[in-house]
C-alpha positions, 0 to 999 in steps of 0.5 A: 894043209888044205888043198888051197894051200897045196895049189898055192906052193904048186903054182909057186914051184911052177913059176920058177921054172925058167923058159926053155926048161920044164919039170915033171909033175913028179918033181913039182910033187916032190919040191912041196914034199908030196913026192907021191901027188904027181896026180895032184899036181896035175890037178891043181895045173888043170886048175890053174886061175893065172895062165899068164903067170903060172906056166903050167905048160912047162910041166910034163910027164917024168918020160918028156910025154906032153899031157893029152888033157893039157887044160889050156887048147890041148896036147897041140897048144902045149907043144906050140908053147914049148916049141916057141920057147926053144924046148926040142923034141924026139919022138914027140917028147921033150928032151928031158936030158937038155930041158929038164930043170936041174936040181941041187 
């Protein structure tokens, strides 16, 4: 599979997180059967052509950690989108147990 195709499976899996939740790169690597592409993943949201529609804000580091090159105004923009969706924070990370989108 080529990259386009890659992005496209990734931006999909992200558009179905639900608001209030959130997913680590690791999963959404790990759902397109890449489990070892975090960085990839990461990659491909850094590129993210539809803002509006893939929210690629609801992604975050496997410890609840906010990405410092968040591609959209930064770690700070990250947070304000997150906070205005009712995700809580300790210790300025998510609260991965409350937020963390469960998987079957």
């Amino acid at each position: 599979m080529n990259n386009l195709g890659m992005f496209n499976q990734i931006y999909e899996v992200v558009k179905s997180i639900p608001k209030g939740c959130v997913m680590s790169y690791g999963t959404v690597a790990s759902i397109i059967g890449r489990p070892r592409s975090s960085r990839f993943v990461g990659f491909a949201l850094h590129q993210n052509p539809k803002q509006q529609e893939i929210p690629c804000h609801r992604v975050v580091f496997k410890d609840g950690s906010l990405s410092p090159a968040f591609a959209f105004g930064g770690i700070n923009a990250q947070k304000d989108l997150l906070t205005a969706e009712g995700i809580t924070f300790a210790d300025g990370k998510v609260n991965m147990k409350k937020h963390a989108v469960k998987l079957n």
